[in-house]
C-alpha positions in Angstrom: 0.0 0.0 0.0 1.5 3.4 -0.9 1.9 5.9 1.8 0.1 9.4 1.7 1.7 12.2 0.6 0.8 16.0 0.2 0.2 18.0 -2.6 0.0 22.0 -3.0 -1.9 23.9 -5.7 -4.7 25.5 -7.2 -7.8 23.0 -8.1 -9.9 23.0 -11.4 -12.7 21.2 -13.3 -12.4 20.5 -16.3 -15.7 18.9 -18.4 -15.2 15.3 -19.9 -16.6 12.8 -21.9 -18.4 15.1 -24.2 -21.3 13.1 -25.9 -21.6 10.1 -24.0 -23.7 9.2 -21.0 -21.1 10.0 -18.9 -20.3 13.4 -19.6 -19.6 15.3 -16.5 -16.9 16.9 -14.8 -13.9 15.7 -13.9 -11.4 17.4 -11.1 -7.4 18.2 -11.5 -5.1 19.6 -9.0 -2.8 22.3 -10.8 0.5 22.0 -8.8 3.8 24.2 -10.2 5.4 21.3 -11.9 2.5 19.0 -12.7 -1.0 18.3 -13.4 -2.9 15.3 -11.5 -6.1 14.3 -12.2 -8.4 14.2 -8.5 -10.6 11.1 -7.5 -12.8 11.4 -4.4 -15.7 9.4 -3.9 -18.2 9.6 -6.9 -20.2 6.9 -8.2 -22.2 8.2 -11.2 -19.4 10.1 -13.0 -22.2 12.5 -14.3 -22.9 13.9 -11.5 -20.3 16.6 -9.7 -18.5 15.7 -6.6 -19.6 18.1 -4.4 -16.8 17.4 -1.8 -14.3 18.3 -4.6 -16.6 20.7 -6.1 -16.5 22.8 -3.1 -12.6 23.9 -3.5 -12.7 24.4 -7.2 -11.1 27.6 -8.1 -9.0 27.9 -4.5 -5.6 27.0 -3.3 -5.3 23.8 -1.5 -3.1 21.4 0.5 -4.4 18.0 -0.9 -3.5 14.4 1.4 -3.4 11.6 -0.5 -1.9 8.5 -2.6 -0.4 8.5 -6.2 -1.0 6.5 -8.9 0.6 7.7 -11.9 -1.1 10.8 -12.3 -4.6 10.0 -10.5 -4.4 11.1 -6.8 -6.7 9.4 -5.1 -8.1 12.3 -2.2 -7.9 11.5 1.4 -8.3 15.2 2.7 -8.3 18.7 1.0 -7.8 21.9 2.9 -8.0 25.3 1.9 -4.4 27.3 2.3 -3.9 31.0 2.3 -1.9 31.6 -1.0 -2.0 33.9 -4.1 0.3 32.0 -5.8 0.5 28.1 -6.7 3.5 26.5 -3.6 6.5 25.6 -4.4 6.6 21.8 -4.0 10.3 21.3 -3.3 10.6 20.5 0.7 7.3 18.5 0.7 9.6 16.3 -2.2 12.6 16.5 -0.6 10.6 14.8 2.2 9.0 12.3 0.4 11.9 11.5 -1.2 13.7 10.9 2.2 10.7 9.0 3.1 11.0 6.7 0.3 14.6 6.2 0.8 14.0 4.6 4.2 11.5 2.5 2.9 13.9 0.8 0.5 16.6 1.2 3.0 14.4 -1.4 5.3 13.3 -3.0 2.1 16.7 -3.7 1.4 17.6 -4.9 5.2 14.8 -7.3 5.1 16.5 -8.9 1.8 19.8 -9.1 3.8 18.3 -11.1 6.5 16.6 -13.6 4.7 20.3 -14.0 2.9 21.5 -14.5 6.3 19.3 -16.8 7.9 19.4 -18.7 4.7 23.5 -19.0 5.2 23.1 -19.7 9.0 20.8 -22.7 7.6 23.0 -24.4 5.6 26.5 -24.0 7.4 27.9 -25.9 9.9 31.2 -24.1 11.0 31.5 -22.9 14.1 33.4 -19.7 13.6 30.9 -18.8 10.2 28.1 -19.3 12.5 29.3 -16.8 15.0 29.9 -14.4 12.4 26.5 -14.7 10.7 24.8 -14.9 13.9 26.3 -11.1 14.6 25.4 -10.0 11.5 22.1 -11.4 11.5 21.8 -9.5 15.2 23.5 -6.3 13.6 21.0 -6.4 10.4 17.8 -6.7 12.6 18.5 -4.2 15.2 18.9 -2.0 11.7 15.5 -2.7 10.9 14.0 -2.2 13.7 16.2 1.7 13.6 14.9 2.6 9.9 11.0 1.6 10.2 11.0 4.1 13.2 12.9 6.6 11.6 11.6 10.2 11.3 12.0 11.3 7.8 14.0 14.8 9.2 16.8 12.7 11.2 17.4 11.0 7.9 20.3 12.2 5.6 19.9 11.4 2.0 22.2 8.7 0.6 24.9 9.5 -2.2 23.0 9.4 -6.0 24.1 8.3 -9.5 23.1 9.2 -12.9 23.2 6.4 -15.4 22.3 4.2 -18.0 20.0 1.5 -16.7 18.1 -1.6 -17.4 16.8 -4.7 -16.6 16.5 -8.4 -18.4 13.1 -9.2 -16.8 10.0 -8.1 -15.2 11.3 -4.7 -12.6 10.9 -6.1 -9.1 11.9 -5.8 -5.7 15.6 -7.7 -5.6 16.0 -7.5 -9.5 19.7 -6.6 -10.6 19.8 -3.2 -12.5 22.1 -3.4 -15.5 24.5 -0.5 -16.2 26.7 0.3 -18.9 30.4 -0.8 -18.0 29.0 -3.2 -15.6 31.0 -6.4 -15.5 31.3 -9.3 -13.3 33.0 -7.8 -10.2 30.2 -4.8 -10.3 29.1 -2.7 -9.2 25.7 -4.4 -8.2 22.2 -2.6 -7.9 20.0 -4.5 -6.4 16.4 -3.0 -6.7 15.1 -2.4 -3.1 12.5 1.1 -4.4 11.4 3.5 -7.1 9.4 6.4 -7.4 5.8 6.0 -7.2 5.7 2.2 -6.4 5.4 1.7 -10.2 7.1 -1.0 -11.1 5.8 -2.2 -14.3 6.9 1.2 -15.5 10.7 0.1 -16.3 10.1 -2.5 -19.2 12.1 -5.7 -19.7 15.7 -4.9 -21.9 14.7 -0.9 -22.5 17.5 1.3 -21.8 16.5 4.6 -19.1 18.8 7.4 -18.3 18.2 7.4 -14.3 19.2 8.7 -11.3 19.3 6.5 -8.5 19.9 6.2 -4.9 22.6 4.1 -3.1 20.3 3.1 -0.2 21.9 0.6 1.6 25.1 -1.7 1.1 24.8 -5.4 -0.1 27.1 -8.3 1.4 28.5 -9.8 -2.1 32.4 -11.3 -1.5 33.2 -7.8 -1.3 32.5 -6.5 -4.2 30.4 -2.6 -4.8 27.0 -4.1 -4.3 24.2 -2.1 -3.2 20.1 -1.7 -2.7 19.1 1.2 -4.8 16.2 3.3 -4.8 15.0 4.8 -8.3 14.3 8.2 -8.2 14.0 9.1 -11.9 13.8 7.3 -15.3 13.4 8.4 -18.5 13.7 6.1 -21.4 16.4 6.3 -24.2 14.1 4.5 -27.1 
């Protein structure tokens, strides 16, 4: 489930479906980079949505989830401004926000490694290690799902050429050109919007990308990476 996040800008109606049965308004937030389409709570499509309809034409404060570009409403509030916000802390906080998530997202991984080499290994001195990392990895999990976003410093960020040979998914290896077999490893642990399906199979993306949280491969640069941006090269 995608976590809420604000939205700042001036709302608008817009009429839609012209000719057909269900021709009626529909409702758009106007922010000062982008346009998102509202959903609230209407069943005949017809008819206005009075909740909506009621902060047409004013500045707002919007609470609510993203999908692509529908944002479907939680709350609306009215906000004193003449102008449309600028966006840029509220983003720089969700970004932080989605950072952690892989960050844990990316812990969680690690542990399941673990306790899958703690299963099948038998030596006592391995054991001991793996058992302190294991202890290590959870106590790190336990620290990021209670972080606060503001006592969280952004990780470093690349710009690159990416791809990936199958369906994008949590754990799936982001190829990069110059990659070989020593690295450096990204290991998919985010991206922006929850939208996976967005990065398709063996297309190339110029992206920018976070280095979240460091991945236990026999030492080589391996890491859990949270996509921020991609844009494809085809």
């Amino acid at each position: 489930m995608q976590e809420a996040r604000k939205f700042g800008g001036l709302v608008f109606v817009k009429h839609d479906r012209i000719g057909t049965r269900s021709e009626g308004p529909e409702y758009y937030l106007q922010t000062k980079d982008s346009e998102f389409h509202l959903i609230y709570n209407r069943e005949l499509l017809f008819r206005p949505d009075y909740y909506l309809e009621f902060f047409c034409r004013k500045m707002v404060e919007v609470t609510g989830t993203l999908d692509e570009n529908d944002i479907q409403v939680e709350n609306i509030s009215e906000v004193c401004e003449q102008l449309i916000p600028d966006n840029k802390e509220e983003s720089a906080n969700d970004l932080k926000k989605s950072c952690i998530v892989s960050v844990a997202k990316g812990i969680e991984i690690e542990i399941k490694r673990v306790e899958g080499w703690i299963a099948h290994n038998t030596d006592h001195e391995k054991l001991k290690a793996l058992n302190e990392r294991l202890a290590f990895l959870k106590e790190e999990l336990i620290r990021y799902q209670s972080m606060n976003s503001s006592c969280f410093e952004l990780p470093p960020s690349k710009e690159l050429v990416g791809w990936t040979e199958g369906p994008c998914d949590i754990d799936q290896i982001l190829r990069t050109d110059g990659m070989t077999k020593s690295g450096p490893w990204f290991h998919i642990a985010g991206i922006k919007g929850n939208d996976f399906k967005a990065i398709q199979p063996k297309i190339k993306y110029l992206m920018k990308i976070y280095l979240v949280y460091p991945r236990d491969y026999f030492g080589m640069q391996s890491w859990y990476i949270y996509i921020e941006e991609f844009k494809s090269q085809e």
